[in-house]
N, C-alpha and C positions, 0 to 999 in steps of 0.2 A: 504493500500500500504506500502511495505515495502522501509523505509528512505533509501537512497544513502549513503555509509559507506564517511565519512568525512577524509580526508589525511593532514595528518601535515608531515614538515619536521625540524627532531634534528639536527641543527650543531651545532660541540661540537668546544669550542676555549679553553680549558683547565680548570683553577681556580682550589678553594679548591674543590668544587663537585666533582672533577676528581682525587682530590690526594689520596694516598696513602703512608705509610712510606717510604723513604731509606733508606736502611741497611745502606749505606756505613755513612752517617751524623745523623739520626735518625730521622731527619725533616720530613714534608710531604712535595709531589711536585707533580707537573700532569704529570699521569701515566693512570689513566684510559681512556678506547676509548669512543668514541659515542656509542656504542655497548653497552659495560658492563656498560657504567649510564643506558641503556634500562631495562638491563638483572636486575637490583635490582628494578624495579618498575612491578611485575608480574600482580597490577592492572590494567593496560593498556592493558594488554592481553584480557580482560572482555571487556576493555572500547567501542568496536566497532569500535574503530580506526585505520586505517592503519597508521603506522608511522614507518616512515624510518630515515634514521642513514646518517651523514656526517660529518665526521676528517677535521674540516678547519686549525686547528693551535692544538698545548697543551700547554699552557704556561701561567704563572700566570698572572692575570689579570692586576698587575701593568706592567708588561711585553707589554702590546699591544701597537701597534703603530699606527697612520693615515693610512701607506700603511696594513696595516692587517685589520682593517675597511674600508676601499675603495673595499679591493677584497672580504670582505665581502658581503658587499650590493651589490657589481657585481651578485654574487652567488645568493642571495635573491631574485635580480633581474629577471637574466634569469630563475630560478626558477616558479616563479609567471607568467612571460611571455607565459610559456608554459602550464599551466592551468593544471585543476586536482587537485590542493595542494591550501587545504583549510586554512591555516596557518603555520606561521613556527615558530620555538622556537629556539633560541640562548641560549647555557649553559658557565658562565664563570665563572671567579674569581669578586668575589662582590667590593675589591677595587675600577674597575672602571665601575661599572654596570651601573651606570646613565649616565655618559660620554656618554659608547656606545650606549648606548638607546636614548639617546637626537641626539646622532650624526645619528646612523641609521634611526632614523624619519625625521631627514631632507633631505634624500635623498631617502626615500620610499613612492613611488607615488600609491600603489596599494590597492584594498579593502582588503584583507586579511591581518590580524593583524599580527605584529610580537613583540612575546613575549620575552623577555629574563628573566632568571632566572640564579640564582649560589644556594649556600650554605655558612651559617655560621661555621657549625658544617664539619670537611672532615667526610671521609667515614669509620676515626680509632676509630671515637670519640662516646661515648653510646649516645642515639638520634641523632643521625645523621640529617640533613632535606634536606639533595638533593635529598632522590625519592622521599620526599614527596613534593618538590619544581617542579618538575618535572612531577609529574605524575598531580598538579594542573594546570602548564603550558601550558600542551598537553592537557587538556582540554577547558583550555581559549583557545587556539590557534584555537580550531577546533570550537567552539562556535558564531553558526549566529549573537548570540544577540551583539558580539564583531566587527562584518564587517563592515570597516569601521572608527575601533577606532584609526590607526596609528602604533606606537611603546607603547607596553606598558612593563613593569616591575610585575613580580609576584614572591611573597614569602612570606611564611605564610599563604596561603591560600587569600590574596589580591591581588588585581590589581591596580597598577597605573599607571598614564599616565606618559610618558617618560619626559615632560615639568616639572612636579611637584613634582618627585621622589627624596628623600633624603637619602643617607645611614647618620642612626641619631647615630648610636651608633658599638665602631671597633667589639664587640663581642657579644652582644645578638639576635638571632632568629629572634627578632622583630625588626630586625636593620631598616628597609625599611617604611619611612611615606612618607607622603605628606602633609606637613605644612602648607600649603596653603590651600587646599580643599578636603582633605582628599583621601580615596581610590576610585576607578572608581567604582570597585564593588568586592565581594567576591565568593569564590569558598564554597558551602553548597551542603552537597548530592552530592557531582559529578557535581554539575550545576553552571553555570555564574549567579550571580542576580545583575543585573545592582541596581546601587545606585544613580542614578540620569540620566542625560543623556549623549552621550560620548562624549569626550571631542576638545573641538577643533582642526583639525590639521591645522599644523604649514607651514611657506616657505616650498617650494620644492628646493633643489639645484642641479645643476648638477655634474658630475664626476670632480673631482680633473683630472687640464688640468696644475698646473706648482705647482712648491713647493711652501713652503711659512713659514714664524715663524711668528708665533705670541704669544706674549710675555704676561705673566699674575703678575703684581706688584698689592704686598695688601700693603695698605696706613696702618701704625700705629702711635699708640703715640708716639712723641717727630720724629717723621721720618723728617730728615733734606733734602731728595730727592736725596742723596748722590750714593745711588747703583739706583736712576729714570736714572741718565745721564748715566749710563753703555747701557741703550738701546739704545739710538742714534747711529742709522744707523746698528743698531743688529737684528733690527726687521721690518717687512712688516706691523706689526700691534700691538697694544698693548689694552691688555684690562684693567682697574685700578679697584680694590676694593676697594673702599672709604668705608670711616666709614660714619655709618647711612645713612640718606636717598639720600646722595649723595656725603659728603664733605672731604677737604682734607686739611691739615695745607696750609699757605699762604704761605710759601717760596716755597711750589710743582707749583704752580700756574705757574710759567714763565717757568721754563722746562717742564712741561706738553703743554704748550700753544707753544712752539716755535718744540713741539714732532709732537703734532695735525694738525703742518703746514706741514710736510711730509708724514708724514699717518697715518690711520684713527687710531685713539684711543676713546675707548669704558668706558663709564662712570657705572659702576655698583659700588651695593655695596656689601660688603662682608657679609654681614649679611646673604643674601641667600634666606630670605623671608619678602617680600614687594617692591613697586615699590622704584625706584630712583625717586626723586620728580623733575620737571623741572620748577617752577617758585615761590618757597614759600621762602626760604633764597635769601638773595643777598650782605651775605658778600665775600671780598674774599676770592675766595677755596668751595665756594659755589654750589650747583648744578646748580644756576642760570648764575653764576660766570665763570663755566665751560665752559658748555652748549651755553655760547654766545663766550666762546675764541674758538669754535671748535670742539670740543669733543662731540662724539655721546651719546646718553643716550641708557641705554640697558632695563628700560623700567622693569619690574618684572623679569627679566632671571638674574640667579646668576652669580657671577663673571667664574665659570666652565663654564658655557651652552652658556655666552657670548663670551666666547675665543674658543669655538669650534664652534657656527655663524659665526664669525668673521674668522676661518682659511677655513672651507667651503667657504664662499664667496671670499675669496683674492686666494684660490688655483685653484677655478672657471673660475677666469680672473675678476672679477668684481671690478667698480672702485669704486670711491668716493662717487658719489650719490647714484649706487645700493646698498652701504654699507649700507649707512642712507637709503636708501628706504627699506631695507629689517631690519632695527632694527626697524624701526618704526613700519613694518605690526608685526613680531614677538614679542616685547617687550610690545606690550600690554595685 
């Protein structure tokens, strides 16, 4: 019997993949469509895939905002709702590919994987890797053994899961690890080989129903808390990157603790891999310290992945408890 042809859908949101020179500055900037990223991967043509093309934005990836990921996953949404479309792949700017991959897992409820991929190299530069980021994508994407797995990240011919995804380095190919537990799986021959089994997904949240800020302070040495008190009453939410496994100088202690009594603030650390520990110190400034003035623990999620939890759930409508109920279930 011959297989049912598999359908992915490309929206393109711009990045380097997509640039090209300006005459007018000499810079690169996003310029190409969802079309012409197609039109240089002629392997796809082979691949037995149907894959279709959609213009969500062009613009660099530090450029993106919360409302351009919210109409995003709309898109994704009614997408997948209507069935037929065996995966979809997202092309951006790598700046902030794990952002958007951690954010659009949390609001993607369906079996069908969604991949996102950019490019280190643009499209001026000799080895280029956005068709070949691309044309490995469309393959995860369309991939049963993938069904199932959430949001994931691919480049270089890996895959990771949106939870675990690090850009580790601003210019090498191999920029994309997962420090924690490695890749999900890799693209060989054209084909997925799972590398273990797939990874857990995360909360589900719903659609952004009010605005919200949420505020992201990283704790350093000799920090006298001096720009902490500029967030009072700046912010619906604050997430802290403490150093190591959870702590913070003891003069932060009483404006964090007198912050935590208005809204939720979130205990991470800035390190980015390993948990924030919740009961091994118990000096002040302590995770223990913290943790019992108020302060949520965010649990293995980086100080990034907890401030985009954390604006998901306060733009939600959700209060105090589902705060702490939903870092509990996701931070472990």
């Amino acid at each position: 019997m011959t297989e049912p042809v598999r359908s992915v859908l490309v929206l393109s949101l711009g990045g380097t993949i997509a640039m090209t020179t300006d005459p007018a500055t000499g810079g690169v900037v996003p310029a190409l469509s969802a079309r012409e990223l197609l039109a240089a991967v002629p392997a796809l043509a082979a691949s037995g895939i149907d894959v279709r093309v959609r213009d969500v934005r062009r613009l660099p990836g530090a450029s993106l905002a919360f409302d351009d990921l919210a109409e995003l996953s709309a898109v994704i949404a009614a997408e997948l709702d209507c069935g037929g479309t065996d995966g979809v792949v997202v092309t951006q700017g790598t700046d902030t590919i794990e952002e958007t991959a951690f954010l659009l897992g949390l609001r993607h409820g369906h079996e069908q994987p969604v991949v996102v991929t950019g490019a280190m190299r643009n499209p001026t530069l000799p080895g280029a890797d956005g068709p070949a980021n691309l044309h490995a994508s469309v393959l995860a994407a369309a991939a049963p053994a993938l069904r199932g797995a959430g949001c994931l990240v691919v480049l270089g011919d890996e895959v990771h899961a949106a939870r675990a995804v690090r850009k580790s380095h601003t210019t090498s190919p191999a920029a994309f690890t997962s420090p924690s537990c490695g890749p999900v799986a890799r693209i060989v021959e054209n084909r997925v080989r799972l590398l273990g089994g797939l990874p857990p997904r995360g909360v589900l949240i719903g659609p952004p129903v009010r605005e919200a800020r949420v505020g992201l302070y990283t704790v350093t040495l000799g920090d006298d808390g001096v720009l902490l008190d500029a967030w009072q009453g700046a912010c619906d939410g604050l997430v802290v990157g403490a150093l190591g496994a959870g702590h913070v100088p003891e003069r932060l202690v009483g404006p964090l603790a007198r912050l935590a009594s208005r809204v939720p603030v979130v205990l991470a650390s800035r390190i980015g891999n390993g948990p924030v520990l919740s009961g091994t110190y118990g000096f002040p400034g302590s995770e223990r310290d913290l943790l019992e003035r108020g302060l949520i623990g965010a649990g293995d999620l980086g100080p990034h992945q907890a401030r985009l939890l954390l604006h998901a759930l306060l733009a939600h409508g959700s209060d105090g408890p589902a705060v702490r109920e939903a870092f509990a279930a996701a931070g472990g």
